[in-house]
N, C-alpha and C positions, 0 to 999 in steps of 0.2 A: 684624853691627855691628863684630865683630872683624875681622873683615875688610876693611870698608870704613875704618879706624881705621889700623891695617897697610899701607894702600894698594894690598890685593889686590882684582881687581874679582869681583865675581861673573858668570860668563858667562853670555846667555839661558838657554842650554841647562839650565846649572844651577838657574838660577832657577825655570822653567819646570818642572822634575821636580821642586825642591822643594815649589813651589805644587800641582802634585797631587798629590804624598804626603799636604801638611797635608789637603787636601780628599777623599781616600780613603785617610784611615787604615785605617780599620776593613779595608780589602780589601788594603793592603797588611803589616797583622797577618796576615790570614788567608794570604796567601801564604809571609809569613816563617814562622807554622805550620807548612806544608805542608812548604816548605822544611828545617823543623829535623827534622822527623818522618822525612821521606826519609834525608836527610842520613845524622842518627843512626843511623840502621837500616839504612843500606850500609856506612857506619863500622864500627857492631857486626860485623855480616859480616865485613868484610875482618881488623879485631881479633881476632875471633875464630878464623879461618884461621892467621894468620899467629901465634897463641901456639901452637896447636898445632901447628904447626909447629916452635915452640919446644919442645915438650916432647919432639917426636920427637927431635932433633937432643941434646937434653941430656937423652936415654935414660929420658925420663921418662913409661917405657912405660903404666903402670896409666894417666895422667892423659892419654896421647894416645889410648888407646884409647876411654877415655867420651869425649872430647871428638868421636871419629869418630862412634862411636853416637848420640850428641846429633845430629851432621849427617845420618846416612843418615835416621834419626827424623824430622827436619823437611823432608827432602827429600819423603818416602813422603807427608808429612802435607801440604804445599804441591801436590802430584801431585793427591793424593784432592780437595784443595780447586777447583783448576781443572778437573777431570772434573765435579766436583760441582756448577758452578756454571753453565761453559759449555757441558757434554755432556749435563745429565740427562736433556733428551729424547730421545737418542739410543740406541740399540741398545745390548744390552748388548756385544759382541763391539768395538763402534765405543769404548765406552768403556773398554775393554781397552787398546785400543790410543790411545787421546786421554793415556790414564792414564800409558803407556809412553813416549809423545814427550815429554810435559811431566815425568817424573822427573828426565833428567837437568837440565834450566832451573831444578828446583824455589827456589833462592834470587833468581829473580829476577820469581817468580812476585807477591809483593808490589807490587812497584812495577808488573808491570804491570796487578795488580788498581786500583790507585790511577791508572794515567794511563788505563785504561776506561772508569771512573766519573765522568770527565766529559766521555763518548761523542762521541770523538775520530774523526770521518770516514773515518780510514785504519785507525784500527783495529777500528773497527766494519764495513769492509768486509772486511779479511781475517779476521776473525772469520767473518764470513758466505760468504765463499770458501770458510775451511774447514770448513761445513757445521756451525760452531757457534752459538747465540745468544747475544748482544749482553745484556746486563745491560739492564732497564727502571728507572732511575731517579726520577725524577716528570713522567714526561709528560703527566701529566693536573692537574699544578697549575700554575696560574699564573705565566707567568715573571715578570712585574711584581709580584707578592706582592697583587696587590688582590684581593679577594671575591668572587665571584658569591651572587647573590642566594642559591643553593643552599647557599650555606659559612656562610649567618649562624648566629651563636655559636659557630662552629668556630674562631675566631682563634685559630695555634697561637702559642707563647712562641718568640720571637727566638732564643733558647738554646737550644732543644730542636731546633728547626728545625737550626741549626747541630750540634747535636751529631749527629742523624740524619745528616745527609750529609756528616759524618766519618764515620760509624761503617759507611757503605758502602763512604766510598772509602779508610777505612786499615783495612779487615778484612783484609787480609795482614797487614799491621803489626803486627794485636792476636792475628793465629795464630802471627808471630814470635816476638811477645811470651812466651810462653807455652810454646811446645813448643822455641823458640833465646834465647833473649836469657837468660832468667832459670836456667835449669838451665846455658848454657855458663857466666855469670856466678860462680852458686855455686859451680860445679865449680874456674874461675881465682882465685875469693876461697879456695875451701880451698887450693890449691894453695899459693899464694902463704905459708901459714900454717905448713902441712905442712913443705913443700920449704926455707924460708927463702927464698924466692927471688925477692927483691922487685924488679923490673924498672918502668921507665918505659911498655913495652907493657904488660903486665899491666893495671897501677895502671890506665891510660886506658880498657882493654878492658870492666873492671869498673865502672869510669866512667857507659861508653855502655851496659850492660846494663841499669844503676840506671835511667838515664834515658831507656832505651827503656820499664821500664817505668813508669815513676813518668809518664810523660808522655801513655799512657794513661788513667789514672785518671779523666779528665773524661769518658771517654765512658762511664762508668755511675755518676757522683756528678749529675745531674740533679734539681734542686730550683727551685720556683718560687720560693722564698724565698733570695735571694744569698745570706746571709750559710750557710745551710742546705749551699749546693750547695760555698761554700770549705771546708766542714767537710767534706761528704763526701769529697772531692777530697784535704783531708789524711789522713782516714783510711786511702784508699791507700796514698798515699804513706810513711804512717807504716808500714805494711805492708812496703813493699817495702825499706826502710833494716832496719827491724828483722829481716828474713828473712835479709840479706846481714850486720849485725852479729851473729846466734845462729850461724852457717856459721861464722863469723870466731872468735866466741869457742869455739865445740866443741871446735875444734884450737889455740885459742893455750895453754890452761895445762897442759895433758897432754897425750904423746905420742898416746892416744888417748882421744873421747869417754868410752867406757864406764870410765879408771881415773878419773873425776870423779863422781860424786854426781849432781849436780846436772845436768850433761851427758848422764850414763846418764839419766836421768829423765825426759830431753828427747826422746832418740834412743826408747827403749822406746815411749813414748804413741804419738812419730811413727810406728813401723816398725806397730806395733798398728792404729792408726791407718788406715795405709793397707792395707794387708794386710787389714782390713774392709774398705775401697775396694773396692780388688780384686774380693775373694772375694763380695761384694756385689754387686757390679759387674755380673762377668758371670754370676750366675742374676740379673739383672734384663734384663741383654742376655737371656737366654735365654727368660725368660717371656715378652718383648716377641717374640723371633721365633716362637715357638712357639704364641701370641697370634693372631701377625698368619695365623699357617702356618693355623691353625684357622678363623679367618673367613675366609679368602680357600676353604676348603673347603665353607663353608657359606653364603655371600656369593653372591648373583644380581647384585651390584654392580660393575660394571664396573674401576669405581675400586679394587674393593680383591681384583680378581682381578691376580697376578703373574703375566708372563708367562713369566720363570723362578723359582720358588719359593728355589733352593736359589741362585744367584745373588745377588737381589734381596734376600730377607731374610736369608739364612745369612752369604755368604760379605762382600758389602757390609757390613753391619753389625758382622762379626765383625772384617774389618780396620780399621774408622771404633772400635772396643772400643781394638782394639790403637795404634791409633796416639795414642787419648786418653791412654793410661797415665802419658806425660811432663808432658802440661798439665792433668790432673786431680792430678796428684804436687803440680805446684806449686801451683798453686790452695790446695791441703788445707793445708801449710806455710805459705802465705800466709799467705792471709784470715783476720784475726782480727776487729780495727778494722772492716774494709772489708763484715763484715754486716751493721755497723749500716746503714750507707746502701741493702744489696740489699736486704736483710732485712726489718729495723725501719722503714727510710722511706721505703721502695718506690722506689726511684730510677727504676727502671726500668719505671714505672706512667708512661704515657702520659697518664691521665686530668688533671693540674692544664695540663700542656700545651697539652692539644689545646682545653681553655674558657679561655684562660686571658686572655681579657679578663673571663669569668667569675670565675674564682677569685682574681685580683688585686685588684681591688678589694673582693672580698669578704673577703680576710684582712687588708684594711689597715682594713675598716671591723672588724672583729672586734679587732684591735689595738689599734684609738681611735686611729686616723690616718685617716684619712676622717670629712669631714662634708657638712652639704648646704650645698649655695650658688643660691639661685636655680636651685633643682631639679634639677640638677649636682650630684653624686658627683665631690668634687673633697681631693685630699689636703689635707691644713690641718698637716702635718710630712712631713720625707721618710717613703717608704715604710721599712718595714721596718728600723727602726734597729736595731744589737745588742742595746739594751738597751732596754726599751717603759718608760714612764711608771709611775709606782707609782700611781697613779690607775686606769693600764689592767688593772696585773697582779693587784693586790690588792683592788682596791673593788668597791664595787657594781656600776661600771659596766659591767667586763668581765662581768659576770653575765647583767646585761640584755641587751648586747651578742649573749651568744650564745644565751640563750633566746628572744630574739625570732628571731634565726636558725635553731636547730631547731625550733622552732614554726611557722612559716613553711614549710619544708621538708617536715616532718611532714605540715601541709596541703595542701600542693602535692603532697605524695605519693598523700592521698587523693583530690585531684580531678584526679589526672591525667588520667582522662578526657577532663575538660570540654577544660582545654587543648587535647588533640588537637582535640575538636572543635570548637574556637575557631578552632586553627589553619586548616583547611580549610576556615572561610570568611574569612578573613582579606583575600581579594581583596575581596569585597563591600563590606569595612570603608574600605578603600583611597580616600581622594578622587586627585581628578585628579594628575595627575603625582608620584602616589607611586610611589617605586619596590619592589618587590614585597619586598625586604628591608627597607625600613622598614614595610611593611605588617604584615609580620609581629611585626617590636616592637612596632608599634604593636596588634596583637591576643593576643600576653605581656599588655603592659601592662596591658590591658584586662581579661584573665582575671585578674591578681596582684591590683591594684584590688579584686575582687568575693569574691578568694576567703576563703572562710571557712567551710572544710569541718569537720565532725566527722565524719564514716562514710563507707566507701569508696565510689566515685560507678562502680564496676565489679565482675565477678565476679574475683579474682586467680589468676593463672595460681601453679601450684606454683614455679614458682622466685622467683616473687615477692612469696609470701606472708609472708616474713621480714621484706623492706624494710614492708609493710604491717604488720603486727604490731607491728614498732619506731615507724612513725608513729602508732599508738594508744596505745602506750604513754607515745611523748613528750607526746601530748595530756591522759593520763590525770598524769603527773607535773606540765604546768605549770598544771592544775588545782588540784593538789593542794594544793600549793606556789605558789599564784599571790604570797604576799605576802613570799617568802623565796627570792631568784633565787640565793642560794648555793645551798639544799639541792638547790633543782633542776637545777642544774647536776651537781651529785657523781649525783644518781641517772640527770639522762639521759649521762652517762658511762659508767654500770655497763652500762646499758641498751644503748650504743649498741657498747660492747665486746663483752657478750654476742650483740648482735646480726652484728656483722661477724663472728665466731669461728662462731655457728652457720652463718650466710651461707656463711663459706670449706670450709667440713667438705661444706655441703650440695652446693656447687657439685662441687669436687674429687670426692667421693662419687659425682655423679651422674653426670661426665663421666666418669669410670672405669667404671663399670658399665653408660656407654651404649655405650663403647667398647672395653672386654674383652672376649670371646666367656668370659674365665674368670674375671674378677672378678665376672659379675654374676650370677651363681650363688652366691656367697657368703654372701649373707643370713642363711642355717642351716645348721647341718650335716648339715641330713638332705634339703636342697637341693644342694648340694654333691655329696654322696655317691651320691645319687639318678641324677645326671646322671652320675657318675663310673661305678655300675654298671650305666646303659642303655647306654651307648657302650664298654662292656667287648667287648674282641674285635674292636673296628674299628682305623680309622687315626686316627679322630676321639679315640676314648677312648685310644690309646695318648699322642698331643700332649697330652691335656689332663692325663693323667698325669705326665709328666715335666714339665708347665707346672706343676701343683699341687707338684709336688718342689721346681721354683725358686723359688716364692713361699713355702713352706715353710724354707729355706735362707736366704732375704732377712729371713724374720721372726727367726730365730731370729743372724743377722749383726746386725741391728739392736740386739739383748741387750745386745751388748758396745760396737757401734759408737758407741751414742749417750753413755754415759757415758766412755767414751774419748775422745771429740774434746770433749766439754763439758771436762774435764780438759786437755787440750792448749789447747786455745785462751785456758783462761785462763792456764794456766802460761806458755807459749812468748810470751804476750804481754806478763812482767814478766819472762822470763828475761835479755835482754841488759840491761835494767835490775839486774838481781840480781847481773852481771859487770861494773861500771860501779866501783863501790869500786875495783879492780882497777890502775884508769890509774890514780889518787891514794896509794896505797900504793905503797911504797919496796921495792925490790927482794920486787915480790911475783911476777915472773917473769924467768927469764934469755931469755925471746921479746920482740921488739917486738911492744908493743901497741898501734901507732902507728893502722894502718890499722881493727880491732874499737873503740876509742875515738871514732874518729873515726865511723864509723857508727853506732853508742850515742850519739854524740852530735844527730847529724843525727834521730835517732829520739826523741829529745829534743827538739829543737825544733819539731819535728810534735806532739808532746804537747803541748807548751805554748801550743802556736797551737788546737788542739783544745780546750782548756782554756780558753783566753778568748772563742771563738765557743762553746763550753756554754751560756750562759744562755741568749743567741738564741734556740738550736736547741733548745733543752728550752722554750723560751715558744710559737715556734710550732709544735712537734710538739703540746705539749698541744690547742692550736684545731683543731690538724689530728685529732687525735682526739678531744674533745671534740664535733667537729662533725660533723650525720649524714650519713650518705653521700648523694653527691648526684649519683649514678650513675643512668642510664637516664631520662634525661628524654629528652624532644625536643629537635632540635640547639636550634631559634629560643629554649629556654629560659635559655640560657648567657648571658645577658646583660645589660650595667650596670641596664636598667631593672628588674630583679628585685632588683636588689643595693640600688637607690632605693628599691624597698617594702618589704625587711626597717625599711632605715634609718626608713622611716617609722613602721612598728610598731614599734622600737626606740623612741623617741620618745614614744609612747603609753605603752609600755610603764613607761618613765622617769617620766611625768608621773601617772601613776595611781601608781608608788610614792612620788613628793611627795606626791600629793593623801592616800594613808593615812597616813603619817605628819605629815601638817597635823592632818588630822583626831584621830590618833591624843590631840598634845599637845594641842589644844582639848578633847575630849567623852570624851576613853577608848577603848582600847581595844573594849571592845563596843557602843558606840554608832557608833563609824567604821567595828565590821565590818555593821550594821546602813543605814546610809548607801551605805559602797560596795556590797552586796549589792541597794539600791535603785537603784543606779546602773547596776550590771551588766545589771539586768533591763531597763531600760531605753533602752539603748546599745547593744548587741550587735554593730550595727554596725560599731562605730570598733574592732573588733578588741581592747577590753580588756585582756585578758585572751590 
């Protein structure tokens, strides 16, 4: 309009590219992505060369030296990455030599992991030229994003989809991240502290490391709930400002960390810290080769016979130990914040993604944002607001809400059976011209309709005698409790805590011990010992000895490990807040504190943006824990029509606690429990209860 106002015209051509932009934004976002992502991370590179460079030329031998070791570091680690990825099926001798051509490329092995990954004609032939394989992308999904009949309930979340095929095609990026960008970074932020030596490259260099890695973050802050997944995403980021402002402050108010207090205090945990890393580290490298060394001698299994032992598990694994050292360092230093979302809220759990026409409307109906319309599961507020209704967070109704929900689940757990066998005749149910994926909702719905199990409707395999035990128990709690949906709520929590807690012990447990040749001896001591002096005198008994040394060694590094980083992590995460006083007092140092201020600050406004997505993310983590696992059904069970019959027993559930409390203010107390308990006998049906 400016323009035509001005009397400048707009030309077709312009117009023409502007009208597709407006109409694929979304794909021209994802290219300027891609674009900022490359960009930044050849920048970094080139910045990073060219300071050291600097530091050579102005004799600033100690700071060119790490800076060179940081490069040979990510070269050796870029090398291992492309053998690893394009050579594995190849000969070991072939990957010798794959390993050696691609060291000296190693900086440019990023980019070309990234223009791979969207299996590019020419380079997937010279790939196969040179006798290596071509990365498998998703050739078996859909390029049109539509269903087959086979995928129903598997509808994965738009977000996750996208974050997956980032996270294939900038895994250079995110090994950059990690073994270059972030240790050259710290190294040029001490520097700058140390030296005085504040330059225009520098300043930009440290710039691009922040923000190669802060720009990451989204490929492991994944949350079905937005406001959830901006949270985890800051918690990086808060990570990575606060890691480069504690560097900054070590060296601005003392010549060195340890004549500060408070600095010493920081460096100790850290060096402790890691130094159990380490020492940790590798007797856990050890017990795994030495593990693998034992089965592969005892093993009729193809798979897990080596064709070079000392190769394949010693010498591979021992240099994949060594080359971790730099991005396990940072990692440790990092991650404070950034557990919560690995950690605490599984970011990186596939399961809300992969249901997630499943579990979206199921947490917006648990929220009290979903209701029914003409049989339709249809939102009646936006989804997933920051802040939910005091109606939803505090009343009864959230109650109802989710006891009707593990109530349901509970039973769906006991008659999993029938389901199956519903499902498989599902065709029969089929009238003409259904298609074989509505057939199958339509025989869900069918089964959810009828079901109204109390007793397992099968014998339980051990590993899933847990989830069953919890569904008894939710049945025995909203018995208990049918007239009081708060208490039931608090005890199927306790219940459903205890039960994922034993769940993850059992699992971990089991898969360890089916996959040790030396942990599953463990059970006793006189099991253990037993095995240790019938294999005295062999090859078998010697591995398994020096295996029981390093699990020995890992137990006793764990003593100190774990109350040292519980200690670090919360310290180092108020430390550069604890140097912040610092920029507002008057000649409290003869150093600029320009650049440690200014990243204290930045690490401050990730707090505070943390701090206001809090309530969200504490409302719906509780549903999300609150509610039972809803793990290992059949795919066809993932779907809205299941999320329709909660809502329907919700309802019930609702109108039987009016109908007690009508009754209650009319006849009392024990005349209404005397009434409903005539009702109950009578009804059983309608799901009551």
């Amino acid at each position: 309009k400016r323009g035509r106002r001005e009397g400048v015209q707009e030309t077709p051509l312009l117009a023409s590219a502007w009208a597709w932009a407006l109409e694929n934004k979304w794909r021209v976002l994802d290219v300027a992505h891609d674009a900022f992502t490359v960009v930044t991370s050849l920048v970094d590179i080139i910045t990073d060369i060219l300071v050291a460079v600097d530091f050579y030329q102005k004799g600033h031998m100690l700071f060119f030296l790490a800076s060179v070791i940081i490069f040979v570091a990510a070269q050796f680690a870029y090398a291992f990455l492309f053998t690893a990825t394009w050579a594995k099926e190849r000969s070991n001798l072939i990957k010798c030599f794959v390993f050696s051509l691609a060291l000296p490329f190693g900086q440019f092995i990023p980019v070309f992991a990234y223009l791979e990954s969207y299996r590019i004609p020419a380079i997937d032939h010279l790939l196969v030229a040179l006798s290596l394989k071509p990365t498998a992308l998703s050739d078996d999904r859909l390029a049109d994003g539509q269903l087959s009949d086979s995928d129903l309930g598997t509808a994965e979340d738009s977000l996750w989809n996208y974050i997956q095929r980032k996270y294939t095609a900038h895994a250079g990026f995110l090994v950059e991240a990690f073994v270059e960008a972030v240790p050259q970074g710290v190294l040029q932020t001490v520097a700058v502290i140390v030296l005085d030596d504040t330059t225009a490259l520098n300043i930009f260099s440290i710039l691009m490391s922040v923000s190669v890695v802060a720009s990451k973050g989204y490929l492991v802050a994944y949350s079905i709930h937005r406001p959830s997944f901006t949270f985890n995403y800051l918690c990086i980021a808060a990570d990575a400002f606060n890691l480069f402002a504690t560097a900054t402050w070590l060296f601005s108010l003392e010549d060195s960390p340890l004549d500060s207090p408070p600095s010493a205090w920081w460096c100790w945990l850290a060096i402790i810290g890691m130094i159990c890393c380490a020492f940790g580290g590798f007797f856990l490298l050890a017990l795994t080769m030495l593990d693998d060394h034992l089965k592969s001698l005892k093993s009729r299994n193809e798979d897990q016979i080596y064709k070079s032992v000392v190769f394949e598990v010693y010498i591979t694994r021992l240099l994949a130990w060594i080359l971790a050292v730099i991005p396990c360092s940072v990692i440790y230093v990092t991650m404070k914040l950034s557990l919560l979302p690995v950690g605490l809220f599984k970011s990186l759990d596939p399961e809300h993604a992969s249901h997630a026409a499943f579990y979206r409307p199921l947490f917006r109906f648990l929220a009290g944002s979903v209701g029914r319309d003409r049989g339709i599961l249809a939102p009646c507020s936006p989804p997933f607001q920051p802040t939910l209704t005091r109606q939803a967070r505090f009343g009864k109704d959230a109650d109802f809400r989710l006891k009707a929900a593990n109530l349901f689940i509970a039973q769906a757990r006991l008659g999993q059976q029938d389901l199956t066998q519903e499902l498989t005749r599902y065709r029969h149910r089929a009238k003409a011209g259904t298609t074989a994926a509505k057939a199958m909702e339509n025989a869900v719905a069918y089964w959810a309709e009828r079901l109204n199990t109390t007793t397992p409707t099968r014998r339980a395999e051990p590993a899933e005698q847990v989830q069953l035990d919890l569904a008894l128990e939710i049945m025995r709690i909203s018995e208990q409790h049918a007239e009081n949906a708060n208490k039931a709520r608090q005890e199927m929590r306790a219940a459903n805590m205890s039960a994922s807690a034993n769940a993850a012990l059992g699992e971990t447990s089991g898969e360890l011990h089916a996959r040790s040749e030396v942990l599953r001896h463990t059970a006793s001591a006189s099991e253990f010992f037993g095995v240790l002096w019938k294999e005295r005198g062999t090859k078998a008994g010697f591995l398994r000895l020096l295996a029981s040394f390093s699990l020995g060694n890992i137990l006793l590094t764990l003593v100190v490990w774990v109350p040292t980083t519980a200690a670090f992590v919360a310290y180092s995460s108020v430390f550069s807040l604890t140097q912040f006083p610092h920029c507002v007092a008057e000649n409290s140092s003869t150093r600029n504190l320009t650049l440690p201020c200014t990243l204290t600050s930045l690490y401050v406004v990730c707090l505070f943006g943390l701090a206001l997505l809090a309530p969200a993310v504490y409302h719906f983590q509780t549903l999300r824990t609150d509610l039972v696992s809803v793990k290992d059904f059949p795919k066809p069970f993932y779907t809205p029509v299941v999320v329709k019959e909660i809502y329907f027993r919700y309802t019930n559930i609702q109108a039987r606690s009016s109908l007690v409390e009508g009754l209650q203010d009319r006849v009392g107390p024990d005349n209404a429990a005397e009434v409903v308990s005539y009702l109950d006998e009578c009804n059983r049906q309608f799901c009551y209860s």
